[in-house]
N, C-alpha and C positions, 0 to 999 in steps of 0.2 A: 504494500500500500504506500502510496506518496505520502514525503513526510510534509510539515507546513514549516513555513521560514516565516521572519517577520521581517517587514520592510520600509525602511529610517528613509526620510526624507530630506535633503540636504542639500543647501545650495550648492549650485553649480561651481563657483569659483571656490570653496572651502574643497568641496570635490579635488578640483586640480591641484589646491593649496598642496593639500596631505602628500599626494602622489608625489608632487613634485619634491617637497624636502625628502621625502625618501628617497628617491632616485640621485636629488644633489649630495646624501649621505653615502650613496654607492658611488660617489666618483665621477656623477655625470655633472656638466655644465649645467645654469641656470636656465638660459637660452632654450639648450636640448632639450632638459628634465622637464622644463614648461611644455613645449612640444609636443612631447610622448605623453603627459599627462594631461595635457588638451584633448588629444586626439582619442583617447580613453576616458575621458570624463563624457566628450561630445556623442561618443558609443552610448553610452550609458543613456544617458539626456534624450536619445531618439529612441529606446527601448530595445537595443542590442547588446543585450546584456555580456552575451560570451566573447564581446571584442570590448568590454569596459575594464573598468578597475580590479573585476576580478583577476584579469591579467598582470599586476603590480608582483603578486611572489615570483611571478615564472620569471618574468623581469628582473627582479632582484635574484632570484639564482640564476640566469644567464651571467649578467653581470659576474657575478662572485666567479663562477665558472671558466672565466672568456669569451663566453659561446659568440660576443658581439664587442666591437672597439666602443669606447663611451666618449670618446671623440668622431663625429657625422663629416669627413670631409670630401666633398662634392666635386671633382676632378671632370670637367669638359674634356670626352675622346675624340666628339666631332660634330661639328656644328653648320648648319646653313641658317639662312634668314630664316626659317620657318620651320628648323627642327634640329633637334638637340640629342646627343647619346651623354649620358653621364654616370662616371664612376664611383660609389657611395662609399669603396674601401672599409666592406663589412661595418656598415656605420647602423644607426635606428631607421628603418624606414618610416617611419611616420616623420623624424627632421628632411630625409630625400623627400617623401610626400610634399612636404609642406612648401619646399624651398622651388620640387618641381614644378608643383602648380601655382604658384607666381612666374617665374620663368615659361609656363607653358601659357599663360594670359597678359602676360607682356607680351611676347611675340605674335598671338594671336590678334590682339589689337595694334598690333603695326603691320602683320601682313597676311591678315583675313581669318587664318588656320596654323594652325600649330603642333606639332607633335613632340614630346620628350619620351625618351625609353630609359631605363634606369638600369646598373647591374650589378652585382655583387653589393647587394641591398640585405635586409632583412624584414621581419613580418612588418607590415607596414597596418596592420589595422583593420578596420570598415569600410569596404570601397566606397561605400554611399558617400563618405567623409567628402572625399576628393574630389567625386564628379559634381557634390552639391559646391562646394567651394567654387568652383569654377563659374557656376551658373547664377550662383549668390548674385553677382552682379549687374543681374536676367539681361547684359546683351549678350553672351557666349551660352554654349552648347558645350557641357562638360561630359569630358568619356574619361575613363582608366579600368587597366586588369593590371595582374599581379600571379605571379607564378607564386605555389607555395609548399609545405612538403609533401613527399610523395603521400598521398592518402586515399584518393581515388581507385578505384577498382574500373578494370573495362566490365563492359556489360554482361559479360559472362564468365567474366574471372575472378580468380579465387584469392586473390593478391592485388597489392598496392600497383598501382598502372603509371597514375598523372597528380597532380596537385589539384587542390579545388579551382584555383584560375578563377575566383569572381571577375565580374565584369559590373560595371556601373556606369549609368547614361543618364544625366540629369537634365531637364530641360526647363526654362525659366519662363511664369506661365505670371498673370497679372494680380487677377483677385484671388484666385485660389494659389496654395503652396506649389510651390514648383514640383514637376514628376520627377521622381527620382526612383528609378531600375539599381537592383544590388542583388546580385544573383552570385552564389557560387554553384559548382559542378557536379557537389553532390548533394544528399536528400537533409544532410542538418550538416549545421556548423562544427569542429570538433569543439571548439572553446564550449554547444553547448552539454558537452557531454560532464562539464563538472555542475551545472544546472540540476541536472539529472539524478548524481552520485550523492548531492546534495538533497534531493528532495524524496530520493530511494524510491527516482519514477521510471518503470518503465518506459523503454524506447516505442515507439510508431514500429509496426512492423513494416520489411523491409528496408530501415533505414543503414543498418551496420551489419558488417563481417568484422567476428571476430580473427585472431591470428590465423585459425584451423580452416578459414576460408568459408566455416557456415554461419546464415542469419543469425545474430542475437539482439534479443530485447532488455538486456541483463548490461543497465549500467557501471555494474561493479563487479564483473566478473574478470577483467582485464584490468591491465595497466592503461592509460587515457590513450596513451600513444602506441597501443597493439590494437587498437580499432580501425576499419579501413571501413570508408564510407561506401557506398552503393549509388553510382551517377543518378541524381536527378533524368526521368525521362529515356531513361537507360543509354540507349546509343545516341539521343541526342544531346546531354548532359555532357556526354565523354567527349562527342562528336566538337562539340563547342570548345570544350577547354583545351583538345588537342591543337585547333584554330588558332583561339588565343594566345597557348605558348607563341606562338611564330607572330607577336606582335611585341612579345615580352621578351621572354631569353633571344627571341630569333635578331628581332632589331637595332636588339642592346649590345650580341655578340656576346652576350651574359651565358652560364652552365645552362645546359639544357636537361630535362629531367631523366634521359638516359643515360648522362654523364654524373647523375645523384647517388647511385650504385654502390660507388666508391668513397663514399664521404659519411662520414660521423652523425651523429645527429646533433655536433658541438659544429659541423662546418656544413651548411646549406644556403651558399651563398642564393638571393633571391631577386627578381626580375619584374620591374615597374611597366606601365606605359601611361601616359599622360595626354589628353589630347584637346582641345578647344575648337571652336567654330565662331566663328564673330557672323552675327545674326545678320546685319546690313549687307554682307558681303553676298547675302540671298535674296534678300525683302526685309521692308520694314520693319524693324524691333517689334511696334507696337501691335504692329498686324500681327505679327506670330503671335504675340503673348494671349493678344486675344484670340487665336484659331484655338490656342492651348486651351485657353477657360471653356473654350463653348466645345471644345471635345471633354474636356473632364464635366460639366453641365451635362453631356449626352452620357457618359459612363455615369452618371450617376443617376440618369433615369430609365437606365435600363431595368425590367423586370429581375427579381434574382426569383430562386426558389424556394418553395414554402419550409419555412422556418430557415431560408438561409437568411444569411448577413446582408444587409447591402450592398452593392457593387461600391467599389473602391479602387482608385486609380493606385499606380504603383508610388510606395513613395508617401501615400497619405498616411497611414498608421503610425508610420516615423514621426510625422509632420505635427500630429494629433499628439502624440507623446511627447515631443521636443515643448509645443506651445505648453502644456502642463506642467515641466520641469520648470519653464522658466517662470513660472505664475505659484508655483507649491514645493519646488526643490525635486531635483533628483533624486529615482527610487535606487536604493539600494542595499541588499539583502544583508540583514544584520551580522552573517557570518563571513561574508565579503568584507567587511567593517573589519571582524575581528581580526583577518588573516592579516588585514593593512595594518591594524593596529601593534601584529605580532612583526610585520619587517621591521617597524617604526621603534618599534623599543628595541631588539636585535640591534640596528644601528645606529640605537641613543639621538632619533628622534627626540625633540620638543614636541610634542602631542598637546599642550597646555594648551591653546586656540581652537582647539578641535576636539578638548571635554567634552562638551556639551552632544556632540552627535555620537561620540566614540562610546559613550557611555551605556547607548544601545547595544552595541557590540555581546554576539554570547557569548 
């Protein structure tokens, strides 16, 4: 039976506060540690929870470990007016994220379209993150995918194939939230599998292979990283992330995930792409934005079926949760709390500012 969790509400920037002096107590810069702990608060704050702060331990033991440099330094391989390959030198991917997509919307506002490809990166986060960044400024059309570790399964294999390879397309719409598309390649996210372990819920069937290559539904019967996902939509799930790599390792001239084989699971180096559209260089801004509304207006008077939900564009359930955080505080599950609380003391963290929430903590 699932167990129950309680769930602390907390603002947003106290959120990043915590994260960050932790990460600056392992050695990372200010700058970075803000960064990587934006871009996991901001998870959080749109209701994705398995790319938020529950990710801070792994973080802190990478660090402790090597598995990543705690210095992000960004090395241009090769560059034209309208697109960019750059070297992350095992750095955070969420600072490569962050730094790409300015660099990928600079260029695009000077010359229409833009591409960045990124290599020897690491996990970089929520794709949503990135494609929504780009379109934030509803005159671009933001894209990015992301190579990640081997965990995919082909559609009738019994083993690890591909990485999930999310993909993300955000498009910037008037009255209503911008669409924003966040797909990965298989049927759940791995980060949600401590979700799971935590709530002693069984899995959705279909969704995981264990190590032995059969179905389980048994959160806790493996270690987190002997689980191998099951592609969404079976050969087109696979069919898509095998695509994608050849936009990500292929472009960047980054490891490709046949050459993963031979590497640790302390050295996986990892594979961005970054992309924009500047809207005028098609039609009018304002025209698009309103085509956008009055197609989300049509998706939302579509019939659904009896007793389903209503029809929902892609993108809105984020949208709907991000506006809540920033009016009630970010949810976040009280033993997420405690694990932060437990890096924080570990590396003689100041927690005094952040009483008041931590105190929920079990």
């Amino acid at each position: 039976m699932a167990g129950n969790e309680t769930i602390v509400r907390i603002q947003f920037d106290e959120v990043v506060g915590l994260a960050e002096e932790i990460f600056i107590a392992c050695g990372v810069g200010r700058e970075e540690s803000h960064m990587l702990s934006e871009s996991l608060a901001r998870a959080d704050a749109r209701g994705i929870m398995s790319h938020g702060v529950v990710r801070v331990p792994s973080y802190v033991d990478q660090f402790e470990n090597g598995r990543f440099s705690k210095e992000t330094r960004l090395d241009a391989v090769r560059e034209t007016l309208f697109s960019t390959v750059l070297d992350a030198n095992n750095g955070l991917g969420s600072v490569a994220s962050y730094k790409s997509v300015e660099l990928t919307k600079k260029k695009a506002r000077e010359n229409g379209i833009a591409f960045t490809a990124v290599r020897n990166s690491n996990h970089y986060g929520a794709a949503g993150l990135w494609s929504s960044m780009i379109a934030e400024d509803k005159d671009l059309i933001g894209f990015t995918s992301t190579t990640s570790i081997l965990i995919v399964a082909a559609p009738t294999g019994a083993g690890r194939a591909i990485g999930s390879n999310p993909i993300s397309i955000a498009v910037p719409a008037e009255m209503h939230p911008n669409l924003c598309l966040d797909i990965s390649m298989g049927n759940m996210a791995q980060g949600k599998i401590w979700e799971y372990k935590r709530l002693n819920k069984p899995f959705p069937d279909d969704f995981w292979l264990g190590p032995d290559g059969e179905v389980t539904t048994d959160p806790n019967k493996f270690a987190l990283e002997e689980y191998v996902m099951i592609p969404f939509g079976m050969h087109k799930g696979f069919g898509l992330g095998v695509v994608l790599e050849m936009l990500t390792s292929g472009l960047s001239g980054g490891a490709f995930h046949r050459q993963y084989v031979g590497f640790t699971k302390e050295q996986l180096p990892l594979c961005h792409c970054f992309g924009a559209m500047r809207i005028d260089a098609f039609m009018d801004p304002a025209d698009y934005r309103k085509n956008v509304d009055e197609y989300i207006d049509y998706l939302h008077g579509l019939p659904s079926r009896h007793g389903a939900a209503p029809i929902m564009f892609p993108g809105e359930i984020e949208a709907k949760v991000e506006a809540d955080a920033k009016m009630n505080g970010v949810k976040i599950p009280s033993q997420v709390l405690a694990d932060m609380r437990a890096s924080a003391v570990k590396y003689g963290v100041d927690t005094s500012a952040y009483a008041k929430f931590l105190s929920a903590a079990i």
